[in-house]
C-alpha positions as CSV (number, residue, x, y, z in Angstrom):
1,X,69.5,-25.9,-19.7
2,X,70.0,-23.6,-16.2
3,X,66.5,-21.7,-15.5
4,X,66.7,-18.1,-17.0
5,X,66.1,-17.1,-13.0
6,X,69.8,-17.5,-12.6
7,X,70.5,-14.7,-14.6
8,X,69.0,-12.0,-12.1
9,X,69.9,-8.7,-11.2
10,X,71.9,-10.1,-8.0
11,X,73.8,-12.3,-10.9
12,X,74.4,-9.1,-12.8
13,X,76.1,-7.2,-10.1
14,X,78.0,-9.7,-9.3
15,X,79.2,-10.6,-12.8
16,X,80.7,-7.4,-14.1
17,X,82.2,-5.7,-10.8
18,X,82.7,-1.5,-11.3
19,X,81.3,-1.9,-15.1
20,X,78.0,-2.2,-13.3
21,X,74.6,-1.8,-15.4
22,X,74.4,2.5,-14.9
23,X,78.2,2.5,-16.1
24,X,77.4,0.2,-18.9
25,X,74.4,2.2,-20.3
26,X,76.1,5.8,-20.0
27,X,79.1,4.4,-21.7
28,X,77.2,2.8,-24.7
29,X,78.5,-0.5,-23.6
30,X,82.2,0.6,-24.7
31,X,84.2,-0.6,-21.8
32,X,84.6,-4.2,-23.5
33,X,86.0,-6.9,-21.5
34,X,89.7,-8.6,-22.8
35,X,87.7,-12.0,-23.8
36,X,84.8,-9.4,-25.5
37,X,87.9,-7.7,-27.3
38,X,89.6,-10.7,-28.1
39,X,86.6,-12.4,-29.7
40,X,86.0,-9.2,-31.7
41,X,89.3,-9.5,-33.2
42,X,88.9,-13.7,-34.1
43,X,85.9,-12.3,-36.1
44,X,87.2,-10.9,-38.1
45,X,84.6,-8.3,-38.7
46,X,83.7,-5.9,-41.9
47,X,81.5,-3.3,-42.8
48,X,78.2,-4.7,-44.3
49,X,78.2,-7.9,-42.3
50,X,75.5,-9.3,-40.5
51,X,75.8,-10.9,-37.1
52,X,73.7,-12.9,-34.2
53,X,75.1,-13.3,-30.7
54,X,73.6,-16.1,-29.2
55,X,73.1,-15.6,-25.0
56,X,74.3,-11.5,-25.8
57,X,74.1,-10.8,-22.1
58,X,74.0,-7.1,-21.7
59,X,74.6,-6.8,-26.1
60,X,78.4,-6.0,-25.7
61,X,79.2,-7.5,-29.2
62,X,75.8,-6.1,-30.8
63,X,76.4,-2.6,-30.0
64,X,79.9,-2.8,-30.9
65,X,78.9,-3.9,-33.9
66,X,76.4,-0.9,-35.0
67,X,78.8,1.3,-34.1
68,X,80.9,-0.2,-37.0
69,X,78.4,-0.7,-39.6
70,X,77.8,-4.0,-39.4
71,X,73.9,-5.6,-38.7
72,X,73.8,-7.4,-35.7
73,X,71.2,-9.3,-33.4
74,X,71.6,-9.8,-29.9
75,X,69.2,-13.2,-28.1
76,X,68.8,-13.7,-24.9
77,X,66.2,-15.4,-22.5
78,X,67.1,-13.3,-19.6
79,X,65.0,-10.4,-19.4
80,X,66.5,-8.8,-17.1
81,X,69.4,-8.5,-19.4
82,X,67.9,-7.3,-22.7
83,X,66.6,-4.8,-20.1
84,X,70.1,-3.5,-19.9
85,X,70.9,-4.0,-23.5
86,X,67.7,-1.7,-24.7
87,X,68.5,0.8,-22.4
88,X,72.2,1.5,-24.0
89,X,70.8,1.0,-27.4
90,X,68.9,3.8,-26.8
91,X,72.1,6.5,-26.2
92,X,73.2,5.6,-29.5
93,X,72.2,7.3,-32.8
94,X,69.1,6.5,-34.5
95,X,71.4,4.9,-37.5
96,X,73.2,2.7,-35.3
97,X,70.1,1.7,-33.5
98,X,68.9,0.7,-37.0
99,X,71.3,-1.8,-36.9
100,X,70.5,-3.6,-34.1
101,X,68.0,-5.9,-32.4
102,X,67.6,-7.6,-29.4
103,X,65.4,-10.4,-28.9
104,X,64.2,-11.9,-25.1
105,X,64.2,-16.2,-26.1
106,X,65.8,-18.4,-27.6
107,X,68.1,-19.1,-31.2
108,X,64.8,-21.1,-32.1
109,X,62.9,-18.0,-32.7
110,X,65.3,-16.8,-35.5
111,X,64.0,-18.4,-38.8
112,X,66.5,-17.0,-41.4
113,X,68.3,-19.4,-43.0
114,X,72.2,-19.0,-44.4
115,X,71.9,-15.6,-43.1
116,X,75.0,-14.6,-41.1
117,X,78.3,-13.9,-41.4
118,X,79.6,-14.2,-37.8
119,X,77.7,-16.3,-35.2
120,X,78.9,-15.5,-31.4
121,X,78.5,-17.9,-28.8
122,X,80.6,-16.3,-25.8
123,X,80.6,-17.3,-22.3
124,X,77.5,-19.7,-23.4
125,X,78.6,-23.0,-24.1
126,X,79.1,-23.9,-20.3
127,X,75.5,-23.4,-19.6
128,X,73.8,-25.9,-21.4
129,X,73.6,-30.0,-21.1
130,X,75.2,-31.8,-24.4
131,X,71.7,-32.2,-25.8
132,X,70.9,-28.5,-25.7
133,X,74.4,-27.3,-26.7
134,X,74.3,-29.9,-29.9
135,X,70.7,-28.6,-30.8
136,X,71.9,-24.8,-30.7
137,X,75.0,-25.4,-32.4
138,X,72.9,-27.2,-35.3
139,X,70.3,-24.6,-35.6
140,X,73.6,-22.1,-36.0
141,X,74.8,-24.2,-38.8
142,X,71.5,-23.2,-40.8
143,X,72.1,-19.9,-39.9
144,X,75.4,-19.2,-40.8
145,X,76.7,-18.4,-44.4
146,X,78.3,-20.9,-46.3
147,X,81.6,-18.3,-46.4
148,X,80.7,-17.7,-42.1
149,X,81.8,-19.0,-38.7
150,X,81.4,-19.3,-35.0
151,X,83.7,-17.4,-32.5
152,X,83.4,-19.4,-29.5
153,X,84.6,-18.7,-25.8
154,X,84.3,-20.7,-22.8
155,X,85.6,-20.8,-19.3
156,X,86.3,-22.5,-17.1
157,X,89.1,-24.6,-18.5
158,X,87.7,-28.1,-17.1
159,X,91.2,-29.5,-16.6
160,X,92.2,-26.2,-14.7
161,X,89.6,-27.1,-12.0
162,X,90.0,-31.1,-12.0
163,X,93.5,-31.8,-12.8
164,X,95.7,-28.5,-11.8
165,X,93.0,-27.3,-8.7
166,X,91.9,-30.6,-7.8
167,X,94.9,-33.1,-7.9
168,X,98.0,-30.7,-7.7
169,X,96.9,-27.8,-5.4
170,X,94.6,-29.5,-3.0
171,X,97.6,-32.3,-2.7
172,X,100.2,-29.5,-2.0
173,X,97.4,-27.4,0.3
174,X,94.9,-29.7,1.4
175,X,93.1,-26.8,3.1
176,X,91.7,-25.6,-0.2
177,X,88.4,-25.9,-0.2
178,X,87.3,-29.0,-2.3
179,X,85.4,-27.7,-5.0
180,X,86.8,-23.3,-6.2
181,X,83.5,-22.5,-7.5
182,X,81.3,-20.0,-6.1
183,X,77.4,-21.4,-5.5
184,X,76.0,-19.5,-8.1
185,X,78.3,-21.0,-10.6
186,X,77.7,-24.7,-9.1
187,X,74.3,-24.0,-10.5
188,X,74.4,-22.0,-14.2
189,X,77.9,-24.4,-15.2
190,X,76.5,-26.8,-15.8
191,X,79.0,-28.4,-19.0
192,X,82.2,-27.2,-18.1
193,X,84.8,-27.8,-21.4
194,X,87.9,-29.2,-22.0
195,X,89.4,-28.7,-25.6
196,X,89.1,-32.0,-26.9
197,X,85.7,-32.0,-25.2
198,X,84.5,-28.8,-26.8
199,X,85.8,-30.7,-30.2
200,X,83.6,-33.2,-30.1
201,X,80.8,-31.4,-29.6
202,X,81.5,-29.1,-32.2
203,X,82.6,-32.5,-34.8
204,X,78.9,-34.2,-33.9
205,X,77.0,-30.9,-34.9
206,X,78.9,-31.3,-38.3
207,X,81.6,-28.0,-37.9
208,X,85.4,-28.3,-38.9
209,X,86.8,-26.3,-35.8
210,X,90.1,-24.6,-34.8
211,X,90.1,-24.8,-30.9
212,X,92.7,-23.0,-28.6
213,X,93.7,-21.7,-24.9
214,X,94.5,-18.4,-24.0
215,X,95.8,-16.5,-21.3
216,X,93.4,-13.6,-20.7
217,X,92.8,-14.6,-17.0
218,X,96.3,-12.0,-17.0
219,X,94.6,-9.1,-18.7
220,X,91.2,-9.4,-17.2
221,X,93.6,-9.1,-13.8
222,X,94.3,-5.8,-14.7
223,X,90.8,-5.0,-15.8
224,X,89.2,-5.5,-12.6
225,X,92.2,-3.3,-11.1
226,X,89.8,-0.2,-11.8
227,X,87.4,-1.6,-8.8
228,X,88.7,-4.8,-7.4
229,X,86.1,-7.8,-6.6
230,X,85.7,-8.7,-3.0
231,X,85.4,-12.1,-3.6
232,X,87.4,-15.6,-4.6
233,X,88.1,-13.9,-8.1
234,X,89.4,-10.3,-6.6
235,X,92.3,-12.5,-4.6
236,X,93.3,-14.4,-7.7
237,X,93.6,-11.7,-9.7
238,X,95.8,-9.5,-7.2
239,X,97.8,-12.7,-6.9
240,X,98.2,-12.5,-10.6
241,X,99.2,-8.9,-10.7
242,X,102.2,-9.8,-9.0
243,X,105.1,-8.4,-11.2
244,X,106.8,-12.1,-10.7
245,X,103.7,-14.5,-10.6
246,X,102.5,-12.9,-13.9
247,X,106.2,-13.6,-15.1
248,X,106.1,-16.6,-14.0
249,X,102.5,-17.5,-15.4
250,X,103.5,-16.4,-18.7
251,X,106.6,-18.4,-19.2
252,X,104.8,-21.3,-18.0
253,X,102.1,-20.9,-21.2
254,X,105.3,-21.6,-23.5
255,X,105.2,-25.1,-22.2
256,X,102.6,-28.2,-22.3
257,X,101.8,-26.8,-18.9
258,X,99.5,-24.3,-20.9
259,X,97.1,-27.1,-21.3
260,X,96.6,-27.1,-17.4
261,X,96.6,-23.2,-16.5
262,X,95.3,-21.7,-19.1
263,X,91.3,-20.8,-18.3
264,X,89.9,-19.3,-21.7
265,X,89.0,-21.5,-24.2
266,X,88.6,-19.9,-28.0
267,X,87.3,-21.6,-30.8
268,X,85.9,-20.8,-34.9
269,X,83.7,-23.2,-36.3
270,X,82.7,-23.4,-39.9
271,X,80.6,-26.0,-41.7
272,X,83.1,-25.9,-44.5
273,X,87.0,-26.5,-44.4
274,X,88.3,-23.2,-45.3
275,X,91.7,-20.9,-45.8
276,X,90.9,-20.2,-41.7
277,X,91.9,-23.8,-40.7
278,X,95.4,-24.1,-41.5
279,X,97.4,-27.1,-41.1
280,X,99.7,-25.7,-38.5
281,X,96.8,-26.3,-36.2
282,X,97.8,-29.9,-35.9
283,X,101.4,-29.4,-34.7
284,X,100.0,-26.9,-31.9
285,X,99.6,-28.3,-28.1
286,X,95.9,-27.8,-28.5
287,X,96.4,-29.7,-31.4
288,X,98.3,-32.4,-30.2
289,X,96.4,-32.9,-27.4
290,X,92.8,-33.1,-29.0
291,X,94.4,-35.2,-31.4
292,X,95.6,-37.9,-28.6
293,X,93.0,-37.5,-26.2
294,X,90.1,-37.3,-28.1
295,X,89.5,-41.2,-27.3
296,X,89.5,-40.8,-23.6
297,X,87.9,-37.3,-22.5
């Protein structure tokens, strides 16, 4: 697991360009990110739920959450964090604020059993070795309701990096620098997925899952257009916000090629087979493809 001193205020700043923590905590945490919004809409979520996010970051989900009725627990082991998520829990009203909690530690220290509805693991997976990630995911599985699920996002897409960045590109422009990642994330991604790979992982810990890609590298683009990033991500994403790239980008997600562009993974994850997995699932690429590489990745 990557040392909770990654996750510092430098780390912070640099995370979440103009949506910086003073922005955050005078706008309630309201300015949700495409992958946040996205994940919110997977859930699925109802009025009189409950709901944990597990590694809440800054509580996004949470507060979103008690804003719509719904119970909700934020855990994270970064205090510096939970710092930022207090301090816009505390603009809100005291009824919403009843509906929340954040908690500096662990999933370990939650003791309920079959309790929630909706378990969020978002941008979390990448950060923790196959041992840790298995043990998590099996402590969810108590958690969760029989009737519940996991809403899972990770990035990157592993094959983006190895297959599309590091055979294709580099062999077209060998003066790409040999490895995209900035040092910080060298350090905190430390189990970078693939889909088959993230279906595995999810199988061993005993969940039926429904894994996919997505294209949201496209809309969070156009997020960051508020305040562009003066780094490695800021030039990608005016790249993208070429009229023709995007065009281009798009139509190329219609194809198999979607498997190898494509840098936001999604999953759900229930411990029961359920209406939510449909059979369809099998005859998508994603599908396909765990299906026939499961063996090797």
């Amino acid at each position: 697991m990557t040392s909770s001193i990654e996750y510092d205020k430098e780390w912070i700043e640099q995370t979440w360009g103009w949506d910086n923590p003073e922005v955050f905590i005078e706008t309630k945490g309201q300015n949700l990110r495409p992958r946040i919004l996205e994940s919110i809409k997977i859930a699925k979520l109802k009025h009189g739920m409950k709901a944990l996010d597990v590694g809440c970051g800054r509580g996004e989900v949470v507060l979103y959450c008690a804003r719509n009725g719904i119970q909700a627990v934020g855990v994270d082991y970064s205090s510096d964090v939970i710092k930022i998520a207090e301090a816009a829990k505390s603009k809100h009203s005291s009824a919403q604020q009843a509906l929340m909690k954040f908690l500096c530690g662990d999933i370990e220290d939650i003791n309920e059993q079959s309790e929630y509805d909706r378990i969020f693991l978002l941008d979390f997976v990448e950060h923790l070795n196959d041992i840790d990630l298995h043990n998590v995911l099996r402590k969810c599985r108590k958690l969760l309701k029989p009737s519940g699920y996991l809403v899972i996002h990770t990035l990157p897409n592993r094959w983006l990096y190895d297959i599309t960045y590091g055979k294709l590109l580099r062999l077209l422009m060998p003066y790409l620098p040999e490895n995209p990642r900035t040092e910080k994330e060298k350090k905190i991604h430390i189990n970078e997925m693939s889909i088959v790979h993230l279906h595995k992982t999810l199988d061993k810990a005993g969940f039926y899952s429904k894994i996919w890609l997505s294209d949201l590298i496209l809309k969070q683009a156009q997020w960051h257009l508020k305040e562009p990033l003066n780094d490695s991500r800021g030039k990608l994403y005016n790249w993208l916000n070429k009229p023709l790239i995007s065009l281009l980008y798009k139509i190329s997600l219609l194809t198999p090629l979607k498997l190898l562009i494509s840098n936001d993974i999604f999953a759900i994850a229930s411990k029961n087979q359920s209406e939510i997995f449909t059979n369809d699932f099998n005859y998508s690429i994603e599908g396909f493809a765990i299906n026939i590489l499961k063996k090797w990745d």
